[in-house]
N, C-alpha and C positions, 0 to 999 in steps of 0.2 A: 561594822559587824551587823551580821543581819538579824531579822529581827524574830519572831515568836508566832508557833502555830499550834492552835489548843482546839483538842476535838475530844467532845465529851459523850460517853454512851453510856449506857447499864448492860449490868452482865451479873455472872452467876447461875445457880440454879432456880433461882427465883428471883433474881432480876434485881437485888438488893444491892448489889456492888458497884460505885461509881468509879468508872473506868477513862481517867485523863491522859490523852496521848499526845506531847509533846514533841514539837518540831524546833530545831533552829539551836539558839542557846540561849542559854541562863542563867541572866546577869544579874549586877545591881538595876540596869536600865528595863530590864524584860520578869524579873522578876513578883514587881507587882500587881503584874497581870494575874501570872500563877495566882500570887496571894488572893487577889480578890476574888477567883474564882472556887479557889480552897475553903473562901470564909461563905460565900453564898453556898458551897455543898452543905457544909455543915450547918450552916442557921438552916436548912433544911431538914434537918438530923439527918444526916446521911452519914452514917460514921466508918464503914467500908469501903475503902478508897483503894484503885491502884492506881498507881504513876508510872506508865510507860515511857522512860528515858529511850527506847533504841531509836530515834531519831535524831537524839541530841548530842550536840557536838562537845561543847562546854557546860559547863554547871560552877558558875563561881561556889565560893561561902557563902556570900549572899542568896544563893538561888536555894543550898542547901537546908539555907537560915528559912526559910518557909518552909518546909515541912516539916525541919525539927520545932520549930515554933510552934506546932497545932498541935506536934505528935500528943503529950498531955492530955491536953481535951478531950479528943478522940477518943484514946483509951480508956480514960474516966470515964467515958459515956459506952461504953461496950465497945468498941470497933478496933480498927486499927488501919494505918497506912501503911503499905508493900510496894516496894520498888522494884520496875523489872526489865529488864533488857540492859543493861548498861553497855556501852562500848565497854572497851579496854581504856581508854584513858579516863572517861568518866572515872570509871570504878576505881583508876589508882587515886582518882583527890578523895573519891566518895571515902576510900580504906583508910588512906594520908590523916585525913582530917579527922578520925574514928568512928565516922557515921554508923559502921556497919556495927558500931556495941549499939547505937540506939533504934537504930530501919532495920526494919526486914526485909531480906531483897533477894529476889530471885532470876531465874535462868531465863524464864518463860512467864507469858501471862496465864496460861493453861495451869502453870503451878500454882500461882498464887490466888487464883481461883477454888484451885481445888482444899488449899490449907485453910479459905474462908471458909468455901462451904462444911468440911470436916469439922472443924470449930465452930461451927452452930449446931452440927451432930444433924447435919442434912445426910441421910445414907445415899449415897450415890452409885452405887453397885445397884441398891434394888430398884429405884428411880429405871436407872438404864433397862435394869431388864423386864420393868415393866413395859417400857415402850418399846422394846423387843416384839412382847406379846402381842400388844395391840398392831404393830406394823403386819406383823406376821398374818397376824385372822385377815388385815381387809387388804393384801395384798401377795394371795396364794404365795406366801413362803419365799417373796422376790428377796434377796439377799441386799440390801441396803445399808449406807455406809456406816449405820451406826450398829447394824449386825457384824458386817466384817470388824469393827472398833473392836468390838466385845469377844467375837470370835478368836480375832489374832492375839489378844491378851489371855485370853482361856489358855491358845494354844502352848502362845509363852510362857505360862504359869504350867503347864503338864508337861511343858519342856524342858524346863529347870527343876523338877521335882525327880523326873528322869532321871537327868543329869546328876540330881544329887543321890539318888539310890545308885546308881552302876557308875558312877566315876570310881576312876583307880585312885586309890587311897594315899596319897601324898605324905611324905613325914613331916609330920609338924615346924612349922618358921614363925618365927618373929616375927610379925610385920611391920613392927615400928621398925626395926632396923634393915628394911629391905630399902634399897634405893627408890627415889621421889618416883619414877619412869614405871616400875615394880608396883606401887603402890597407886596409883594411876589406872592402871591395868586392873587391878583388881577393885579399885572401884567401879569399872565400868562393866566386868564380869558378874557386879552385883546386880549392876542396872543400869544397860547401856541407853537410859532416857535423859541421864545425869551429863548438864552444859557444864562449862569452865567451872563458871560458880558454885555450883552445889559441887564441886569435885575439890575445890577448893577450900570450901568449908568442912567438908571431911576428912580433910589431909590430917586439919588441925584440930582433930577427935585423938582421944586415948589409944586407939585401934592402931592408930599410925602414929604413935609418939609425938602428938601437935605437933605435927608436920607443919612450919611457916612456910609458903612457897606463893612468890609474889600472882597475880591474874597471868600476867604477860608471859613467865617461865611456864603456867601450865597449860598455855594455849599453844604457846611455842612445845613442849613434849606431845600435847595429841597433836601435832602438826607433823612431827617428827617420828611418831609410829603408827602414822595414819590413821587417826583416830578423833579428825576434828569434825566430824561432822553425825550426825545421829543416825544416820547409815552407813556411817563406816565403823562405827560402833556397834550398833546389831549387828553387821557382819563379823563382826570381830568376835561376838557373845557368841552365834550360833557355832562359831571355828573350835570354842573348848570344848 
């Protein structure tokens, strides 16, 4: 079995989030690497962690057994650890085993970036548009990609606002008792930025009568009405 590749950076909006990107798998044998470099973040105080699984193959118990090990401290100490990328099989030991009652874990690293920052009450709408302004003065209005970022969410936000004034008025449904495929669909009509996971975690909200529906059945349905991927999802948004 091969062996363990650890690349450590900072991120966030101010640079406070230690961000662990694992390669390989993680075992009992590979696992104490993890550890000790988990315990040197922390004797740091570094209590803002993310763990990038999407390169990793396996995750025993024992591999899992370090992060719920620390999760405690962390928290205690203000912070918290976020998981993010999981394959599909990862994610069924991580679900199997109950980790997801005690991690938090997400689609994307961009999400669980952005739940940190939110949770220290960083505003990052006006952050952005302040560096809007400044772009703008010292470079005659050049449209740069963090304008177009801003831009296309404007757009998309005065598109859906549209949309909800002159859409034709539908008669009220259930949505708990609409089929999984139905309800799917209408998660991604809320917000086609939403991966596997976070569509996952929303099945099994009130909205949709905790919807149970394993990772692997809702990868297989957006595979199945074309909708695996986050542009064939906005395509899909902009079609209603």
């Amino acid at each position: 079995m091969q062996g363990l590749d650890l690349k450590m950076t900072q991120t966030g909006a101010i640079g406070d989030i230690a961000l662990m990107k694992i390669k390989g798998y993680l075992d009992t044998t590979t696992s104490s690497e993890v550890s000790a470099k988990l315990r040197e973040i922390i004797n740091n105080q570094s209590y803002r962690l993310i763990i990038d699984l999407g390169k990793v193959n396996y995750v025993s118990s024992a591999g899992w057994g370090v992060f719920v090990g620390e999760i405690r401290n962390i928290r205690e100490n203000g912070g918290d650890l976020k998981i993010v990328q999981m394959t599909p099989d990862v994610y069924e030991v991580f679900e199997m085993l109950e980790f997801d009652k005690i991690l938090d874990y997400y689609d994307t690293i961009e999400e669980s970036i952005t739940d940190f920052d939110l949770s220290a009450g960083i505003d990052i709408t006006q952050s952005n548009q302040k560096n809007i302004t400044n772009t703008s003065e010292f470079e005659n209005d050049v449209e740069t990609p963090l304008v177009k970022e801003v831009a296309s969410k404007t757009v998309l936000s005065e598109k859906k606002s549209l949309k909800s004034k002159y859409a034709f008025k539908k008669p009220q449904v259930d949505e708990a008792k609409l089929p999984v495929a139905e309800k799917i669909k209408l998660i991604v009509i809320d917000n086609p930025n939403d991966g596997a996971i976070k569509i996952k975690k929303k099945l099994n909200t009130q909205r949709f009568g905790f919807e149970k529906v394993g990772i692997l059945k809702v990868l297989e349905l957006l595979k199945a009405y074309n909708l695996d991927s986050k542009e064939k999802r906005y395509r899909y948004y902009r079609s209603r």
